[in-house]
MARGU-536610 format. One line per field, with one value per residue (C-alpha): residue number from 1; residue in three letters; x, z, y. Coordinates in nm, 3 decimals, always signed. Example, Ala and Ser with C-alpha at 12.3 -4.5 7.8 and 13.67 -1.06 7.14 Angstrom:
k <- (1; 2)
r <- (ALA; SER)
xx <- (+1.230; +1.367)
zz <- (+0.780; +0.714)
yy <- (-0.450; -0.106)
***
This chain:
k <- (1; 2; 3; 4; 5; 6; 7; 8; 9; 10; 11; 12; 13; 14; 15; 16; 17; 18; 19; 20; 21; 22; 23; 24; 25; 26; 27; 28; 29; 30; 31; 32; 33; 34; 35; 36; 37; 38; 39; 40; 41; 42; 43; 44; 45; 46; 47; 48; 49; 50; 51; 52; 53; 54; 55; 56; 57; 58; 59; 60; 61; 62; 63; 64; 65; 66; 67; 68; 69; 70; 71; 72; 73; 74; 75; 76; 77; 78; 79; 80; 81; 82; 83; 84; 85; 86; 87; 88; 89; 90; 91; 92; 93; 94; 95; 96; 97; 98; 99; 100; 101; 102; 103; 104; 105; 106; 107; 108; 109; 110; 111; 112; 113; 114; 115; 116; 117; 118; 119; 120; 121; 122; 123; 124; 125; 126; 127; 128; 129; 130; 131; 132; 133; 134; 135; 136; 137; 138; 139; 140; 141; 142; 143; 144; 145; 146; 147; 148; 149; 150; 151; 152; 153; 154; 155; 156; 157; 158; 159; 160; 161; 162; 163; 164; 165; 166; 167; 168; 169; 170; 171; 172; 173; 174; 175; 176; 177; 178; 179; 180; 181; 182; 183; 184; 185; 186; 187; 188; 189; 190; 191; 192; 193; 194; 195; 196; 197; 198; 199; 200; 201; 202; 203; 204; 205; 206)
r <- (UNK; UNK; UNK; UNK; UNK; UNK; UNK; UNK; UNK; UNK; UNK; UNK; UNK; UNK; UNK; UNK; UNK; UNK; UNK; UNK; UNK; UNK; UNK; UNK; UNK; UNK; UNK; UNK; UNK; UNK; UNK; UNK; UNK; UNK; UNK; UNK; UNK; UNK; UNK; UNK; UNK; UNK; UNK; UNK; UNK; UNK; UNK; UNK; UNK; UNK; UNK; UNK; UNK; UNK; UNK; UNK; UNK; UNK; UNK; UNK; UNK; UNK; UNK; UNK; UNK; UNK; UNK; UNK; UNK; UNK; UNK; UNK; UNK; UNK; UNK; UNK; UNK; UNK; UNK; UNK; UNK; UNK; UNK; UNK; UNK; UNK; UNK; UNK; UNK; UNK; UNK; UNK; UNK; UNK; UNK; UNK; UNK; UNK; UNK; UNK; UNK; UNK; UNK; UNK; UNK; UNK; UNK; UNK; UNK; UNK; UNK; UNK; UNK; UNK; UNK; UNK; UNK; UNK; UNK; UNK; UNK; UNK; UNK; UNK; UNK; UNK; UNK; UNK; UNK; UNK; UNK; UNK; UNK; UNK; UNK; UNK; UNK; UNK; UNK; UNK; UNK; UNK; UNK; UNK; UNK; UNK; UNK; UNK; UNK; UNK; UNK; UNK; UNK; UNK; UNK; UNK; UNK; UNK; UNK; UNK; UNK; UNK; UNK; UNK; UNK; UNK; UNK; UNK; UNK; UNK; UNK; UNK; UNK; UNK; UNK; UNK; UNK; UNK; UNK; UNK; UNK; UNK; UNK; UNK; UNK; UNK; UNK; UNK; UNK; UNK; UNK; UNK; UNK; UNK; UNK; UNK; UNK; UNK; UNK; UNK; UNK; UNK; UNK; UNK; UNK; UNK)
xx <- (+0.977; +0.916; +0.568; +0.458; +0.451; +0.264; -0.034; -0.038; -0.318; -0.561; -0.788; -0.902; -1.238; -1.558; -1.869; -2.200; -2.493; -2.862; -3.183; -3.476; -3.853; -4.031; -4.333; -4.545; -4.841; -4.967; -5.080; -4.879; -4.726; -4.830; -4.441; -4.325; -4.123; -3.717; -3.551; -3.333; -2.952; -2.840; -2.582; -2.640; -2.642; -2.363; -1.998; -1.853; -1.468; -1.212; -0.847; -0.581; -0.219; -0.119; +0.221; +0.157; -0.088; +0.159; +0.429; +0.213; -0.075; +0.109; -0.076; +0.161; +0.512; +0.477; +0.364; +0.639; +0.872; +0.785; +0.798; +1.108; +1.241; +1.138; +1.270; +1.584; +1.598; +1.516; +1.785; +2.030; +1.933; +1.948; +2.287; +2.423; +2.358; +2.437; +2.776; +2.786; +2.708; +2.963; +3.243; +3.130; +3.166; +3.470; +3.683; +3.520; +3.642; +3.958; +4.021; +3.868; +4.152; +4.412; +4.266; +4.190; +3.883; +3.802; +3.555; +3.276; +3.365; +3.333; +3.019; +2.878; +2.952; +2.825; +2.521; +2.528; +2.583; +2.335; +2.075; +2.185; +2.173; +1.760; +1.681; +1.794; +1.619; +1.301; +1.352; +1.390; +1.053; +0.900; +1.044; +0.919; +0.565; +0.557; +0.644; +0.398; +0.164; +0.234; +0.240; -0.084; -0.242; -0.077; -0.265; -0.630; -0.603; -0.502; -0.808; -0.999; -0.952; -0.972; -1.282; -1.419; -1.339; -1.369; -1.749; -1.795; -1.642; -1.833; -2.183; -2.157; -1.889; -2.099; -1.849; -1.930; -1.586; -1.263; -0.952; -0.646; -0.336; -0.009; +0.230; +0.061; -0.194; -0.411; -0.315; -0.419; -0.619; -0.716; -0.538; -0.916; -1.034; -0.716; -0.832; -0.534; -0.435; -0.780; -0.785; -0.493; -0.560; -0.885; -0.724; -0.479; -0.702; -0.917; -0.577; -0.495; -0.814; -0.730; -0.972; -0.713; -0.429; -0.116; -0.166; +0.183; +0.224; +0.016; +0.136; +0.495; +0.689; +1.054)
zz <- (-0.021; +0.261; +0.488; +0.337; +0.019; +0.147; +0.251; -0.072; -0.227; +0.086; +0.146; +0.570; +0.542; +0.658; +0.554; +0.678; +0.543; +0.692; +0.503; +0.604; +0.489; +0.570; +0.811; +0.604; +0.594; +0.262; -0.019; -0.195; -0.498; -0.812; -0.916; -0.839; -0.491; -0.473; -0.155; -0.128; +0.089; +0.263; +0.476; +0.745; +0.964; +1.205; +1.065; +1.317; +1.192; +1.325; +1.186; +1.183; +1.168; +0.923; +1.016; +1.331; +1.195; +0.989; +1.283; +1.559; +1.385; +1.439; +1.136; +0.909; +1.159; +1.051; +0.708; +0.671; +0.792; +0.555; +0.244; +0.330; +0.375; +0.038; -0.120; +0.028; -0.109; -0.410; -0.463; -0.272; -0.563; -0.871; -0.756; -0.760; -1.054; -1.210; -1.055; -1.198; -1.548; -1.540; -1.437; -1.704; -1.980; -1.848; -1.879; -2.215; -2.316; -2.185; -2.326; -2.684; -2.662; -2.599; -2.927; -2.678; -2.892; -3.220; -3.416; -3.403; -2.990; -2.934; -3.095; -2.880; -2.559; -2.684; -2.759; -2.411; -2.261; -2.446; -2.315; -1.940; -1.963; -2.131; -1.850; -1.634; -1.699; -1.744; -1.354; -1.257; -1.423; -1.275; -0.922; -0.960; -1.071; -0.744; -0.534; -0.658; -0.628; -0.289; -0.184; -0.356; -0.103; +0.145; +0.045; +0.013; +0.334; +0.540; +0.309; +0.438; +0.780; +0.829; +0.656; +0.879; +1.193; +1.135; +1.021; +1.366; +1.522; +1.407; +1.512; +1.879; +1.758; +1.458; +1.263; +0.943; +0.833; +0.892; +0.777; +0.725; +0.801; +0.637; +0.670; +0.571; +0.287; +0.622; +0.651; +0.941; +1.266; +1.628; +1.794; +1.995; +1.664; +1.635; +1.742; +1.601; +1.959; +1.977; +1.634; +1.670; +2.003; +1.838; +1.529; +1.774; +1.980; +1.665; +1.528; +1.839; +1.833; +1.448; +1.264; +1.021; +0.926; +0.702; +0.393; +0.327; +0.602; +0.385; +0.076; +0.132; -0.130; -0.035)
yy <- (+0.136; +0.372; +0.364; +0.666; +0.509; +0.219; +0.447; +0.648; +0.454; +0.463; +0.750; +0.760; +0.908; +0.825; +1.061; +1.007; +1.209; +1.267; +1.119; +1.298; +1.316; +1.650; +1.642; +1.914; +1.796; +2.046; +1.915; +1.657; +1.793; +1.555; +1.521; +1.218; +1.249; +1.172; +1.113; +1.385; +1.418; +1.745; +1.818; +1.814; +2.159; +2.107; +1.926; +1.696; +1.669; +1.465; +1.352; +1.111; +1.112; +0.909; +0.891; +0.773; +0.561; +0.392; +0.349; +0.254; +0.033; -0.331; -0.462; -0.151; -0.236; -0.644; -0.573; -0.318; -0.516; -0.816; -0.620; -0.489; -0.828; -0.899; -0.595; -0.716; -1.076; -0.962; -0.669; -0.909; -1.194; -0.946; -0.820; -1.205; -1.262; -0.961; -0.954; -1.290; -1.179; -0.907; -1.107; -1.320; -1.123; -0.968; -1.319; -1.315; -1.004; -1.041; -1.376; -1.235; -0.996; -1.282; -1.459; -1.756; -1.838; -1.948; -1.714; -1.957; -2.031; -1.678; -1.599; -1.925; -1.755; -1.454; -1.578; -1.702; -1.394; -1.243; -1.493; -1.440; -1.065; -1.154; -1.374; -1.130; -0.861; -1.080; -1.180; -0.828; -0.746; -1.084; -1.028; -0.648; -0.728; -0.993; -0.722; -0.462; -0.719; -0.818; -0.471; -0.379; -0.659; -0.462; -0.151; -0.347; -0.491; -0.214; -0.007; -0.250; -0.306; +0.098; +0.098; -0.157; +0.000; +0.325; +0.242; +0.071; +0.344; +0.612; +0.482; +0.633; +0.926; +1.032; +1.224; +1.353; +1.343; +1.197; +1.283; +1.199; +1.410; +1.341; +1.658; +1.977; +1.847; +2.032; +2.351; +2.380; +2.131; +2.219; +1.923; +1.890; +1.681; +1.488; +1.127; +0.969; +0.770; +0.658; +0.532; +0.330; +0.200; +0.056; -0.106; -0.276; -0.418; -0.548; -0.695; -0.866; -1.035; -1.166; -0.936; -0.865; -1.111; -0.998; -1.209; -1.252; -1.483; -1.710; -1.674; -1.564; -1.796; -1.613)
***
């Protein structure tokens, strides 16, 4: 699973919109009154490289780095005992050929077989749906933890809106709005000090 993948589920934004009550001081109008939102009448945009995000935010490099450990341990077991299985019903087949069995021998080990190819597949899927699972932590916390500090962030910057840049889905940026080293300077810091902990670390069973 690559970093870019990790990240697909996340959206980097922050908006902020402007509340305001006119000072007219006409006549009240006898419909009811509704707070209403507008833009407001200057945009303050600024963006973030993901990909940098992703390879320079220490929270992503040790999460990445665990998932890709368990990616490993879990290809590494699958391919055991699948090697296993094979040779498996290789000797069988080969001995089947030899007539080294009895009919109702060889339909024993067959059944066998048949059971360790079902179990099998039903760790793939189990091992798979841990991983996804794991992973989809991955994706909440990091959600999070940008959330979090980008709302902090943008109570002095006041942007309206933050992006995020991940190879051209922005045509086009004046590198004056990129705040990408900031952002990630900021995030470090905040993960140094333990506001965000990788929750594999507690729950890693591998």
């Amino acid at each position: 699973m690559t970093k870019k993948n990790f990240f697909l589920a996340i959206a980097v934004a922050a908006t902020a919109s402007v509340m305001f009550t006119s000072c007219d001081n006409s006549p009240k109008s006898e419909e009811p009154a509704t707070a209403n939102t507008v833009a407001p009448k200057e945009l303050k945009i600024a963006y973030v490289e993901v990909d940098s995000l992703m390879s320079q935010y220490e929270y992503c490099k040790e999460y990445s780095l665990i998932l890709e450990k368990k990616s490993q341990n879990i290809q590494s077991t699958l391919q055991q005992k699948g090697q296993a299985l094979q040779s498996a019903a290789a000797n069988f087949q080969q001995k089947l050929q030899q007539n080294a069995y009895t009919r109702e021998q060889a339909e024993q080990i067959q059944a066998g077989l048949q059971k360790q190819n079902a179990d099998l597949e039903a760790l793939q899927q189990r091992l798979g749906a841990e991983f996804q699972e794991e992973t989809n932590k991955f994706n909440v916390a990091l959600h999070d933890s940008l959330q979090h500090y980008l709302a902090k962030y943008n109570k002095d910057k006041k942007y309206t809106m933050i992006l995020s840049k991940s190879g051209d889905n922005i045509l086009y940026a004046d590198k004056g709005i990129d705040i990408t080293n900031e952002i990630i300077a900021g995030l470090n810091k905040a993960y140094k000090k333990g506001s965000v902990k990788p929750a594999a670390k507690k729950n890693d069973k591998k």
